[in-house]
Structures are given as structure tokens and as C-alpha cells.
C-alpha angles and dihedrals in degrees: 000000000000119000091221117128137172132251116204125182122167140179141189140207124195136225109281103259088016118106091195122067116218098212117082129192120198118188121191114185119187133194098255089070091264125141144193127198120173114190106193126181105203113212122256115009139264123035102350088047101057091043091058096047095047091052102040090051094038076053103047099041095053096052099039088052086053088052103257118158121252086251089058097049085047097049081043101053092036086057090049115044122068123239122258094254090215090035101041080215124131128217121325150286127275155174123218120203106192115180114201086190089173094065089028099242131099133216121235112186105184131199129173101317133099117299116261120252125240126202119174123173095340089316134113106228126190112212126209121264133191116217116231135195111208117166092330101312130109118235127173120209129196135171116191137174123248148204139198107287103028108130123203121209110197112188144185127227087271093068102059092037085053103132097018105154102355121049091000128046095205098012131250106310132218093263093044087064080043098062096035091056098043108091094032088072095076105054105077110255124157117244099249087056092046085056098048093054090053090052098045089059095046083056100052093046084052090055091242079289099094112199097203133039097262124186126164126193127200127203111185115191113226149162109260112255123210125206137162124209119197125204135171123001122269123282098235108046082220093078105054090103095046098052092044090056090052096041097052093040095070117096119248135024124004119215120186121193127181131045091244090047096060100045078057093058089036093063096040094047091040089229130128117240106236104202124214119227090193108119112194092168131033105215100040113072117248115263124249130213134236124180094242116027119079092225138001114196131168111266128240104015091050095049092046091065091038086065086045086067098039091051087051098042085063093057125027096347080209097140086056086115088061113061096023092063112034133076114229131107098266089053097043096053093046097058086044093056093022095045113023118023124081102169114035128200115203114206096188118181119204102208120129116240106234080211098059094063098072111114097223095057114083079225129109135155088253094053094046092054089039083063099049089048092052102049090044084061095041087054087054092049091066089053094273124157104233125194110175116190116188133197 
């Protein structure tokens, strides 16, 4: 049994003047370490767009994940979508990712959209595809073996028109994603911020007026990332020891919020707290160090703003600048858990802070485990496995 995962991140851009976007993406993770992404592109654009991709991809996804063949989805979808009344075309177009972890290959089922992108070790490959003919339709199938970096770019029909008639004659083709993503594979980015970048760009060739639905999706194969993340002392005194021992006994990094917290850890470790005096920024307290611990922060304000950027990471990602690059408790916990982490350990304590029952203070033990419970969704949210142990 292998330790590879994948990282997807995907976003979409609407027609200029449309609320509704006509691409769909459905995601199904299960516990073997198998995933489906459909990526479906519905025809037309507004409303019936979006109904037919959301359905095709709901539908393939479902049956693909059941272990239904690529002939039966398409007999299935074809059954259930109406025909364009003007077109005399049915549904919409895909593209279907599907990782078999386990045996170390993934599954591409590819119809009518643009060819998914390749990138292995800095280079741009192009994998093998049989061609199928299934009721009338071409769809090309390929099964490939992985390894730990590739990174896969699915994209609809907007992508590669980006720029047609106003900054491109002829858009931005197919070869052109190719080179300016190219170098970008090597860096390290997480899906989810490669994909950000792509669309940004189509963005900008389209004039920030996009003249088709876009949506690209990134899967990026790597190896799984524990980390465990400790907040709040025990409820009962009693415990400390307890939930140390379990705490430091996890594999991977090792995150300590809360003053209290960390005189806790102090203790148990034998080892001083050396606190910093370095704000970088103003209004999120300075981190501390422990031998012993990768990072020591203050508790509820700097989680607040932690759940700030994840809500925002599952939307626009736009303050993504802001915690990548800087240096303060909030940013350095959110690429910990954003970034790196693939598998996340909660230690929670359910003490009350005696200082969070002043009146004068916005803090109070329900917010502080309203935020916890909020950033754990939102984690799951970006495909993380969460285990949260109270005490």
C-alpha cells in the first residue's frame, strides 16, 4: 500500500453578464485512496448549462465510482438529458480523472473537451489514448501509470478561446497553456494555487469579460502529510499528560496555540518557552519556540484570522499573497495546514479560559470552538483527512 494522494484545486469563471457558471466539477474521495473528478462543460451557457453539467458530472461520477464502464455512463446520460431543441445535441462534454492509488495509475476518459495536460518531473508528456466510438460520440481513454509530482490540468473550451478577438487572434491555444505552465510545475505549488495562476491569466486575455463559461482544475500527485495541530488545555488538569503523550506521538509537524497550551507542552517536554518579540503583523500576536515543537502561536485571535484565509482559499484564494509570503503566526499556520498537510490531527482542550470571560473581551468558549469547528470543515473542504480528539 503506497502513501500517494491526490491534491485537487479547481476554479471557474462565468460567462461575462451570466450568474451561473456552465462548467461543473464533481469530486468523490473514498477511503481506499480512490478519486473521481468529472470535469463537464454543459452546452450553451447560463442556466441550462449549468443544469446539464451538473448533472452529467453528479452522473458520471456516481457510476464511474461504482465501477460502471465509460458505454454505460454514456447510454445513461444520453437517456437522461434532453436534446438542445435548435442543436439537436444532447448534455454536455467532459473529462473524467480517475486515481487507482492502490495499483499507482490513474484513469482519463476524454470527450470533447480540451486534452488534459501532463507535466512529469518539469516536463510536458504526452500520454497514450485510445480512441473510442460510443453512440456516435468520440471518446478517447487512457490509463497511465504515476508517480509522486505529476500534475494534471483538466480544462474546459474557455481556456483555450481565452484572448479570441481582443488580446488573440486565434486564443490561447492548447501549447501556449503548455509553455506558461511549464515552469511553474516545478516550484511546489499546491494545485489549488497553480490553478489560480491559469485562471488568472485566462482572466486577464479575456479582458476580466470572459466570453465563454472556464474552468480549470488542477490534480496534483503527491505523497500524504501529517500534521497535528493543538489548541486549549484539557478540561480536566488531570489530562495534560495524556493529551501531551498523544499529541507528540503522531507523525509529522507539530502546531501549538494558546499560552496556556504551550506552558503545558513546556512542562511535559522540560523545555523553556523562548518567546519571540518580532510583530509582523500588528494585529496577530508574535510566535514562541519550543525544542521540540515546529511552531508555538497564541490561540483564538490567530486562528480567527487562520479561518479568514481558508474561507477565502475555497473561493477566490485571492489573499493567497498574503499568507504565502509573510511571516506571522496566521500565515505560517495556513501554509502548514493549506500547503503541506494532507492528513490533520486536532488536539482540542475544553478548558475555559478564565480570560475569555471578561466582558470586555468579543471571546468566549463557544466562539473559540465555533472556530475550530469551522476551520476543520473548511479542511475538509480542500480534500483533508480530519480527526479531531477533544479533552
Amino acid at each position: 500500500m503506497n502513501d500517494l494522494c491526490t491534491d485537487i484545486g479547481y476554479i471557474s469563471l462565468a460567462k461575462y453578464n451570466e450568474q451561473l457558471c456552465g462548467d461543473h466539477v464533481d469530486i468523490i474521495h473514498k477511503d481506499d485512496g480512490t478519486t473521481v473528478v468529472v470535469l463537464a462543460d454543459g452546452l450553451g451557457s447560463g442556466v441550462k448549462a449549468c443544469i446539464l453539467s451538473t448533472l452529467t458530472s453528479k452522473i458520471i461520477s456516481s457510476m464511474i465510482n461504482n465501477g460502471m464502464s465509460i458505454e454505460e455512463c454514456n447510454a445513461t446520460i444520453a437517456a437522461t438529458l434532453p436534446v438542445c431543441s435548435e442543436r439537436q445535441l444532447a448534455y454536455s462534454t467532459f473529462t473524467v480523472f480517475h486515481s487507482l492509488l492502490q495499483s499507482e495509475e490513474v484513469e482519463i476518459i476524454q470527450f470533447d473537451n480540451p486534452f488534459v495536460i501532463l507535466f512529469r518531473e518539469g516536463e510536458f508528456l504526452e500520454f497514450p489514448k485510445t480512441k473510442m466510438e460510443i453512440q456516435e460520440k468520440t471518446i478517447y481513454c487512457s490509463r497511465i501509470p504515476v508517480q509522486e509530482g505529476d500534475i494534471f490540468i483538466l480544462m474546459s473550451d474557455g481556456a483555450v478561446h481565452a484572448g479570441v478577438g481582443n488580446i488573440l487572434n486565434f486564443g490561447w491555444k492548447r501549447e501556449d497553456i503548455i509553455r506558461y505552465m511549464k515552469p511553474l510545475s516545478v516550484v511546489g505549488y499546491t494545485a489549488k494555487t497553480l490553478t489560480r495562476i491559469l485562471i488568472d491569466e485566462c482572466s486577464r486575455l479575456y479582458e476580466e469579460k470572459p466570453r465563454d463559461d472556464t474552468t480549470v482544475c488542477t490534480i496534483r500527485i503527491r505523497k500524504r502529510e501529517p500534521m497535528n495541530l493543538l489548541i486549549g488545555p484539557p478540561s480536566n488538569k488531570d489530562d495534560d499528560a495524556k493529551m501531551m503523550s498523544l499529541f507528540f506521538s503522531k507523525a509529522g509537524k507539530h502546531i501549538i496555540c494558546g499560552g496556556t497550551t504551550a506552558k503545558i507542552a513546556s512542562d511535559y517536554l522540560k523545555k523553556p518557552i523562548i518567546p519571540s518579540f518580532n510583530y509582523f503583523d500588528p494585529a496577530i500576536p508574535p510566535t514562541g519556540k519550543i525544542e521540540g515543537v515546529d511552531l508555538v502561536t497564541e490561540g483564538v485571535i490567530t486562528i480567527n484570522r487562520v479561518l479568514q484565509y481558508a474561507r477565502n482559499y475555497l473561493t477566490e484564494n485571492d489573499y493567497f499573497a498574503d499568507w504565502n509570503f509573510k511571516k506571522d503566526a496566521a500565515s505560517l499556520i495556513s501554509c502548514m495546514l493549506f500547503e503541506e498537510a494532507t492528513d490533520i490531527n486536532f488536539f482540542v482542550g475544553k478548558a475555559v479560559n478564565p480570560a475569555h470571560q471578561n466582558p470586555d473581551l468579543p471571546i468566549t468558549f463557544s466562539i473559540k470552538m465555533q472556530l475550530i469547528d469551522e476551520l476543520v470543515k473548511c479542511l475538509e473542504q480542500m480534500g483533508k483527512r480530519i480527526k479531531v480528539s477533544y479533552f
